[in-house]
C-alpha positions as CSV (number, residue, x, y, z in Angstrom):
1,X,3.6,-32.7,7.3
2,X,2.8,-28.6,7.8
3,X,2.7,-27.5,11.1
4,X,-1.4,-26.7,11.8
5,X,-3.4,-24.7,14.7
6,X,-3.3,-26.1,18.0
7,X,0.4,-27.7,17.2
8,X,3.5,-27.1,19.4
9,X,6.3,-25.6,17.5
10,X,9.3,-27.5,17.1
11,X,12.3,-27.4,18.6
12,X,14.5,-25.3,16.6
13,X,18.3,-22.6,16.9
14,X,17.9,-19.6,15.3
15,X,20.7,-17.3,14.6
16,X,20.3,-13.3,15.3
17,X,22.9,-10.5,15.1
18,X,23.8,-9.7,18.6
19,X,26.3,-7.2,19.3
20,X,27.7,-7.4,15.8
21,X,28.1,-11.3,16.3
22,X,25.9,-14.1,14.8
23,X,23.8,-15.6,18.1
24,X,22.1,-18.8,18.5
25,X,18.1,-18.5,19.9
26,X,16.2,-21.3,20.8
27,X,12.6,-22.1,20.0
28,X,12.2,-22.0,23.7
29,X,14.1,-18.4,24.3
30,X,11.9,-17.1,21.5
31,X,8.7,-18.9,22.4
32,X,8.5,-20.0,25.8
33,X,5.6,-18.0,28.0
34,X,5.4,-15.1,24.9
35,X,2.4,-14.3,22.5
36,X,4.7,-14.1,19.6
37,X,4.2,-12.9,16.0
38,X,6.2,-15.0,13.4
39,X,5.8,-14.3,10.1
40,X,8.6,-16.0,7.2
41,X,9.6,-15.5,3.9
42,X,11.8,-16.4,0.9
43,X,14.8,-14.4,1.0
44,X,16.1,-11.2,2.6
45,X,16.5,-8.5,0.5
46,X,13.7,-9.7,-2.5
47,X,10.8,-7.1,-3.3
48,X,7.8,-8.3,-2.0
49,X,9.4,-9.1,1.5
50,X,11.0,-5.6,1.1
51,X,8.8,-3.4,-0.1
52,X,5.6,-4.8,1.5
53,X,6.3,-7.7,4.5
54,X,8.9,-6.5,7.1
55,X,7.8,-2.8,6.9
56,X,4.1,-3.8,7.4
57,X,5.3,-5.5,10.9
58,X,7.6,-2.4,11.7
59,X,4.7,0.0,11.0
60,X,2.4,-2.0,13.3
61,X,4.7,-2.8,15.9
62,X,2.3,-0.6,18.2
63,X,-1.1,-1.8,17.4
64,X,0.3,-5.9,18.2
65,X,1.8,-4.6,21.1
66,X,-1.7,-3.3,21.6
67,X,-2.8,-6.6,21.1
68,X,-0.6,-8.8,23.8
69,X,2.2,-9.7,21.0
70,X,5.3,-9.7,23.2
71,X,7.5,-10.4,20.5
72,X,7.5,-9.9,17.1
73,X,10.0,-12.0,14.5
74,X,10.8,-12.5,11.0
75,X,12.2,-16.0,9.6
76,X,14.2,-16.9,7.0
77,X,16.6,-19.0,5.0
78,X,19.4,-17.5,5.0
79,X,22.1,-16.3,7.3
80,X,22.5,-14.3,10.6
81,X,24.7,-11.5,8.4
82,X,22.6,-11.3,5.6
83,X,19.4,-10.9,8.5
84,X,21.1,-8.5,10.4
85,X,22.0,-6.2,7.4
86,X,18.7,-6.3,6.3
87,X,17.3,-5.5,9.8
88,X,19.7,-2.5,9.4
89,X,18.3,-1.9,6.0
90,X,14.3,-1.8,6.9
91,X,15.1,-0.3,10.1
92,X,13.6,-2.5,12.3
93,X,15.2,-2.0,15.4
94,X,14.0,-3.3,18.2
95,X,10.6,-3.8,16.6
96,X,11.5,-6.9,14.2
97,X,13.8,-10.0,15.3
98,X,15.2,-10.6,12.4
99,X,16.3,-14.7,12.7
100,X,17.8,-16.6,10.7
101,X,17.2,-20.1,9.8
102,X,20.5,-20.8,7.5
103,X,19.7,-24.5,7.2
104,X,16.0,-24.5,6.9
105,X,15.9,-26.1,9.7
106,X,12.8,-24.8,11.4
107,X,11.3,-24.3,7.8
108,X,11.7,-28.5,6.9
109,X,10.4,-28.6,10.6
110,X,7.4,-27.1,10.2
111,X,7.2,-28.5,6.4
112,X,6.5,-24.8,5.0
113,X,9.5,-25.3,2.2
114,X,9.8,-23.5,-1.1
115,X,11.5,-25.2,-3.8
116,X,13.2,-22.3,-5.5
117,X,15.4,-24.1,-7.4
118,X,14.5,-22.9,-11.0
119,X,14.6,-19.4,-9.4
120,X,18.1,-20.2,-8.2
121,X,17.6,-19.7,-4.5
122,X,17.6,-23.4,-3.4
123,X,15.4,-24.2,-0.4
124,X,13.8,-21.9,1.1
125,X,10.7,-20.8,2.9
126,X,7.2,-20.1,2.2
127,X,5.8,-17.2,2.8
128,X,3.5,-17.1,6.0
129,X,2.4,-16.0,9.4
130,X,1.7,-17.2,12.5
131,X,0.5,-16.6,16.2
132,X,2.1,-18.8,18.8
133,X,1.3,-18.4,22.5
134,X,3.5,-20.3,24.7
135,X,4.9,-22.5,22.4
136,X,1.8,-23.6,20.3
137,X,0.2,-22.1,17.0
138,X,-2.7,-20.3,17.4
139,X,-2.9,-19.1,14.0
140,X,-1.5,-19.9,11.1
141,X,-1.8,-17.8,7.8
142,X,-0.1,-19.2,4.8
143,X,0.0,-17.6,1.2
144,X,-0.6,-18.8,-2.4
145,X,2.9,-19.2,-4.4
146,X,3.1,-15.4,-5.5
147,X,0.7,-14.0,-3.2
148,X,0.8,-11.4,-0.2
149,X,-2.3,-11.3,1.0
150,X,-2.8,-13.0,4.3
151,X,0.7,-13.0,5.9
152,X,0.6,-9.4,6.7
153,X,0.2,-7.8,9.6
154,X,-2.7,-6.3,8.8
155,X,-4.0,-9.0,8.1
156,X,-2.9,-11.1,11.7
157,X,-4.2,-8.0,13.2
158,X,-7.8,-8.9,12.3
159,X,-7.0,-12.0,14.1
160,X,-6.5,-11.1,17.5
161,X,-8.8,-10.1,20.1
C-alpha cells in the first residue's frame, strides 16, 4: 500500500557518508520535530536525477529554507558510497542529505518501488517528493514512469505557504 497525505512515515535506517564512513540515520533522527523535504529517485548517477533532480534541490536550498524546510534529503536504492560520491559529484554540501536506502527498505515501506528489472537495475525507487512535518506526510508528489514534472523542487515550492 503507498504511503498517502496525513500518513506517518515508517520507521526506517538510512545510511549517510559521515566523516568518510557509511552512518546509519533513523527515520526519527531525520524526521522527528523537522519540516523536511524528501524527494527519491531511481539510481545515483542516471541523467534525469543528474542533470535535472538533485541540482534543482541544491539551487533552491534557499528559497525552502525560506519556506520552514529544516532539512532537505534525497533517497535512494543504493549504497552510502555510491550516495556520498554522488553528493561529492553534484556538490551538494550541506544543502542535500544524500541517504541511502541499500535494501529498499524505506522504498517497500512506503510501497513507492520500481521494478527495473528489464532495465537491469533490480528494485528500486520511484521517483517522488514529499513534505513531512514531524514525522507525517504532508505532501506527497509522485511522477508518471518517465516523467519529471512534479517531484521538483519547483514544483514542492508551489506547495508551501
Amino acid at each position: 500500500m503507498t504511503i498517502k497525505v496525513g500518513d506517518k512515515v515508517p520507521a526506517a535506517t538510512f545510511m549517510e557518508m559521515q566523516d568518510g564512513k557509511p552512518a546509519p540515520v533513523t527515520s526519527d533522527q531525520l524526521f522527528a520535530g523537522k519540516k523536511v523535504a524528501l524527494f527519491a529517485l531511481p539510481g545515483a548517477f542516471t541523467p534525469t536525477c543528474s542533470a535535472k533532480h538533485v541540482p534543482g534541490f541544491v539551487q533552491n536550498f534557499d528559497a525552502l529554507k525560506a519556506k520552514g524546510v529544516d532539512t532537505i534529503a534525497c533517497v535512494s536504492v543504493n549504497d552510502a558510497f555510491v550516495m556520498g560520491a554522488w553528493g561529492k559529484d553534484q556538490n551538494s554540501g550541506d544543502k542535500v542529505r544524500m541517504l541511502a536506502d541499500g535494501n529498499g527498505d524505506f522504498t517497500r515501506a512506503v510501497g513507492l518501488v520500481m521494478d527495473g528489472t528489464k532495465f537491469g537495475m533490480g528494485q528500486r525507487s520511484q521517483r517522488y517528493s514529499m513534505i513531512v512535518d514531524n514525522g507525517v506526510v504532508t505532501s506527497l508528489n509522485v511522477e508518471q514512469p518517465g516523467a519529471f514534472e512534479v517531484s521538483s523542487a519547483e514544483y514542492m515550492l508551489g506547495q508551501l505557504p
